[in-house]
C-alpha positions in Angstrom: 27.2 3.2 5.6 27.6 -0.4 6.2 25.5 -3.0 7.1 26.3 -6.0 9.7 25.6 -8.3 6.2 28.2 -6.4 4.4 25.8 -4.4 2.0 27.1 -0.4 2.1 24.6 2.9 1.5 21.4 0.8 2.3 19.0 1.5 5.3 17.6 -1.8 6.2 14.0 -2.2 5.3 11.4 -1.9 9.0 9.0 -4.0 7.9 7.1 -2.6 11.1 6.8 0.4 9.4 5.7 -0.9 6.8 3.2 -3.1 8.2 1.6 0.1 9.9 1.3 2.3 7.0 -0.6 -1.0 5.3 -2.4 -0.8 8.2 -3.3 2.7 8.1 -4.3 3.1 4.7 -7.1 -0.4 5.0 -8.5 1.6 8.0 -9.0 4.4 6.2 -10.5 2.6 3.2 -12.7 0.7 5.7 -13.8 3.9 7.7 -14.5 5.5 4.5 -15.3 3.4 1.4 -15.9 0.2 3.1 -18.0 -1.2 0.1 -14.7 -1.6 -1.9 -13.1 -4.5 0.5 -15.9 -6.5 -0.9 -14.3 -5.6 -4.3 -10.8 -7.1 -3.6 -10.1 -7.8 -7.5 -9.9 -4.1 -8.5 -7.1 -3.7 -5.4 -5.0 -6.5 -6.5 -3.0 -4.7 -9.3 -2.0 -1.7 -6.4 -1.9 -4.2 -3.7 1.1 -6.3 -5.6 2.6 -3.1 -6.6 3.1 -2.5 -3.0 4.0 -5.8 -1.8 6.6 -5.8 -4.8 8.1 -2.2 -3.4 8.4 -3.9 0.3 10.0 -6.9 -1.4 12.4 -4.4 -2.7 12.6 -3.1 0.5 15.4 -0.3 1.0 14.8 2.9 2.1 15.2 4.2 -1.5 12.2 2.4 -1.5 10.2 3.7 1.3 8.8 6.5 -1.4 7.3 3.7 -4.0 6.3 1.9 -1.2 3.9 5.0 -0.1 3.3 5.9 -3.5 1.7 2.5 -4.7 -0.7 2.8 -0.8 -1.9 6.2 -2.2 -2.7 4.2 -5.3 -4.3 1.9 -3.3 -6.2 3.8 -1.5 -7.3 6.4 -4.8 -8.7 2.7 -6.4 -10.3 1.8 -3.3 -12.1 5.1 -2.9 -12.9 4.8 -7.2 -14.4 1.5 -6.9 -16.4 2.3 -3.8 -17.8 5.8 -5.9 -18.6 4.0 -8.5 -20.6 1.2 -6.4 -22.5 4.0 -4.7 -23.0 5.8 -8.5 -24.7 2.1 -9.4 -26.9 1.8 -6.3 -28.2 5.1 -6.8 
C-alpha cells in the first residue's frame, strides 16, 4: 500500500481516534476513581508511554497505543485504591 507521501505498508495514523480513546479511558477514570486526577504524578510515566506510541503513530501501533491506556487506566484505578485504603 502506498501513501500520497510516498511511504508503502503504513496506515496513516487517525489522530481522531486516538483522541477518543484518550478520551474514553479519562472518563472512565473520572466516573470511577476520580480521586487519582488529583494524583497526576503517578499517571505521567503511562501518560508519556502513550503519547510516545501516538508519536509513533502507524497502525502497527494502534495495539501499544491501547496497551499503554489500559496501563493508564490499571494506575489510575491503583492510586485511587490506595487513596481510599489511606482514608479509611
Amino acid at each position: 500500500m502506498s501513501r500520497p507521501d510516498g511511504a508503502v505498508g503504513v496506515e496513516p495514523w487517525d489522530a481522531e481516534w486516538a483522541a477518543a480513546r484518550a478520551a474514553e479511558a479519562l472518563q472512565y477514570l473520572g466516573t470511577h476513581y476520580p480521586e487519582c486526577l488529583d494524583a497526576p504524578r503517578v499517571l505521567d510515566e503511562h501518560e508519556e508511554d502513550a503519547h510516545e506510541a501516538a508519536v509513533r503513530g502507524d497502525s502497527g501501533d494502534k495495539d501499544a497505543y491501547l496497551e499503554a491506556l489500559r496501563c493508564y487506566m490499571r494506575a489510575g484505578r491503583d492510586e485511587a485504591l490506595r487513596i481510599r485504603r489511606g482514608a479509611a
